[in-house]
C-alpha positions in Angstrom: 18.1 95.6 53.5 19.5 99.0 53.7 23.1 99.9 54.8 22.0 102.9 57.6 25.3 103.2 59.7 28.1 102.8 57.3 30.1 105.5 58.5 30.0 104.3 62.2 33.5 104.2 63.0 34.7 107.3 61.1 37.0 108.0 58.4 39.5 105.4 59.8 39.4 102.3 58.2 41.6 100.7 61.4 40.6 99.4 64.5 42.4 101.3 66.8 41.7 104.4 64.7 38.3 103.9 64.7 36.1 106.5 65.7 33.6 103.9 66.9 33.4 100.4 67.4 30.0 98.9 67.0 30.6 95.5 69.9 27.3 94.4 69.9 23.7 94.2 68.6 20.1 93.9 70.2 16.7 94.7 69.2 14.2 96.1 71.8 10.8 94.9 72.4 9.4 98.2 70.6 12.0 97.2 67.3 14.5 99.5 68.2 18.2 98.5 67.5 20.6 99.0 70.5 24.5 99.4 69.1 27.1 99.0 71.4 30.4 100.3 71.1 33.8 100.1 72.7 35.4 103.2 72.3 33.5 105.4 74.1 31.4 102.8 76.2 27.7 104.0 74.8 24.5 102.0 73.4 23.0 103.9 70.9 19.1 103.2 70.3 18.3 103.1 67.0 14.3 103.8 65.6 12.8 104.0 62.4 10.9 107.1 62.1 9.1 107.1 59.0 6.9 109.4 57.1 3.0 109.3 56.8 3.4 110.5 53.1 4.8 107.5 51.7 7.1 106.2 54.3 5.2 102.8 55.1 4.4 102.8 50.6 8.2 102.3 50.3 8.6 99.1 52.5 7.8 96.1 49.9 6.3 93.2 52.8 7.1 90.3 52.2 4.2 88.4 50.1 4.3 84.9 52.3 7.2 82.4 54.2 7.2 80.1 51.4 7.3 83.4 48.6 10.9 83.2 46.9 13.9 85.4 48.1 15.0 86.0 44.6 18.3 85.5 43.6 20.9 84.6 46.3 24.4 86.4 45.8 26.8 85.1 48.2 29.7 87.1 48.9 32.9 86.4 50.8 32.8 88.3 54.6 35.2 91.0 55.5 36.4 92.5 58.3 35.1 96.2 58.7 38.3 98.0 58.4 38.8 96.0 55.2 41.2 93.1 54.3 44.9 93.2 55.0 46.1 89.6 54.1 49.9 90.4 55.0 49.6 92.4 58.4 52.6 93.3 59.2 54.1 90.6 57.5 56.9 93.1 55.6 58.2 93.9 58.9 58.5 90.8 60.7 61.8 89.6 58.5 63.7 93.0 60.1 62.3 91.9 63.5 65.1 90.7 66.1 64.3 87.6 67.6 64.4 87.1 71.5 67.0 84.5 73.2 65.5 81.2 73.3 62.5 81.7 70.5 63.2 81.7 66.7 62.6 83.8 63.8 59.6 81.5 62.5 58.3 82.0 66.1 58.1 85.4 65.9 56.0 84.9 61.8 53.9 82.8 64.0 53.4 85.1 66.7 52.8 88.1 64.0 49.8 85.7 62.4 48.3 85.2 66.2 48.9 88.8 66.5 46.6 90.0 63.9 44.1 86.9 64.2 45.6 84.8 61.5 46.2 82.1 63.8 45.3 81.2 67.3 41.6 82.9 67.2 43.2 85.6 68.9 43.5 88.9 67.5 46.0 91.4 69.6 45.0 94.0 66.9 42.0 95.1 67.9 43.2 96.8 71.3 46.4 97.4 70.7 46.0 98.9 67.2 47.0 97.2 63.8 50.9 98.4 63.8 51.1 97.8 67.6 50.9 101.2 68.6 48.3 101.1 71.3 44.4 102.4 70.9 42.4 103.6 73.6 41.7 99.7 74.6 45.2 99.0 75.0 48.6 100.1 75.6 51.4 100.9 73.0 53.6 97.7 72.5 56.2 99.4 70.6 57.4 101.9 72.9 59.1 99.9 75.3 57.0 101.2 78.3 56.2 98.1 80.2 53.2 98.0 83.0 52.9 94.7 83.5 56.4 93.2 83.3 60.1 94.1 83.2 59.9 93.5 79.1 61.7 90.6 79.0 60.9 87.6 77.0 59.7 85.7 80.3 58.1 88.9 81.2 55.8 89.4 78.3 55.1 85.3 78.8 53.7 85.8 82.0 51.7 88.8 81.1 50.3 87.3 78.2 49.4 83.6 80.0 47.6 85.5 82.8 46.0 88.3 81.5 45.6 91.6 82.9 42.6 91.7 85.2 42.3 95.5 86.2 44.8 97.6 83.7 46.6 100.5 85.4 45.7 103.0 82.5 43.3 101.5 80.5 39.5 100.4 80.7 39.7 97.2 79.0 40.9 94.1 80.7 43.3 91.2 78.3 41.7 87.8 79.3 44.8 85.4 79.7 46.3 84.9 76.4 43.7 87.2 74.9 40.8 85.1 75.5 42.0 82.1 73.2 42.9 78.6 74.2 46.3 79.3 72.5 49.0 76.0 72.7 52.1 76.4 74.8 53.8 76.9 71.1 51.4 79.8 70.3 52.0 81.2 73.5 55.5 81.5 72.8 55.5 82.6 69.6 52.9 85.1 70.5 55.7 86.3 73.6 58.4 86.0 71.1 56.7 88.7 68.4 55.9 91.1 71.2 58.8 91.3 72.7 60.7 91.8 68.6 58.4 94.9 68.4 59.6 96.9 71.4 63.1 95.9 70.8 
């Protein structure tokens, strides 16, 4: 197999950053590959155009189903902007912590954030740091669309989703598309509300 589209989403390695965001994968009835991507909203259709001098010589078929694949080399998957085991986990200590939520809900509510916990992760529309992307608004600058940015307000928004955003494309499923528990929830409230604040 032959890595083709490595560069797809630019020479940022973040999500919101990202100069493209391959979402999705199809091949055509003709074998073309059709990418979709999120930050632009295109498909791109992929073909292999090869050469009649040696093109088709360069493919090795396969010499039967039951032939051996050769040695197996199994290596741990990884998120395409790379690994980042403690995101934002420096900050969260110096994070203030809301009335009525704790300062281990708002650790939890950092892992949920960036899809540690909760199979949820916030990150990927509003940007690694919380500073927004072209999915989703900026959480850290205390301009609120949804909610008067209180505690209970950032709740609300989160349990229920946003069905048709003011200023962006992409809808947030309630509570990001996750069956997140009533704790997780809170937590979740708890560390947005510690970033704009």
């Amino acid at each position: 197999m032959r890595d083709f589209c490595r560069r797809f989403r630019g020479g940022v390695k973040t999500p919101d950053g990202a100069a493209h965001r391959p979402s999705g994968l199809a091949v055509g009835p003709d074998g073309a590959l059709y990418v979709s991507e999120d930050i632009r909203g295109r498909i791109y259709r992929i073909v292999y155009k090869g050469g009649s001098s040696g093109g088709a010589a360069a493919v090795t078929p396969c010499p039967s189903a039951s032939a051996s694949a050769g040695e197996v080399v199994e290596t741990p998957a990884k998120p395409p902007e790379g690994t980042n085991a403690n995101a934002g986990a420096a900050a969260t200590g110096n994070l203030p912590v809301p009335e009525g939520a704790t300062r281990a809900m708002v650790a939890l509510g950092d892992r949920i954030y960036h899809g540690q916990a909760g199979g949820v992760a916030c990150a990927g529309c509003h940007g690694a740091n919380a500073t927004g992307s072209p999915l989703g608004p900026n959480l850290t600058a205390q301009k609120w669309l949804w909610s008067d940015g209180s505690y209970a307000g950032i709740l609300k928004t989160i349990r229920e989703g946003v069905a048709h955003p003011k200023e962006y494309r992409s809808p947030m499923p309630p509570m990001g598309g996750a069956q997140l528990t009533p704790d997780q929830l809170s937590a979740l409230a708890a560390y947005v509300w510690a970033l704009s604040h």
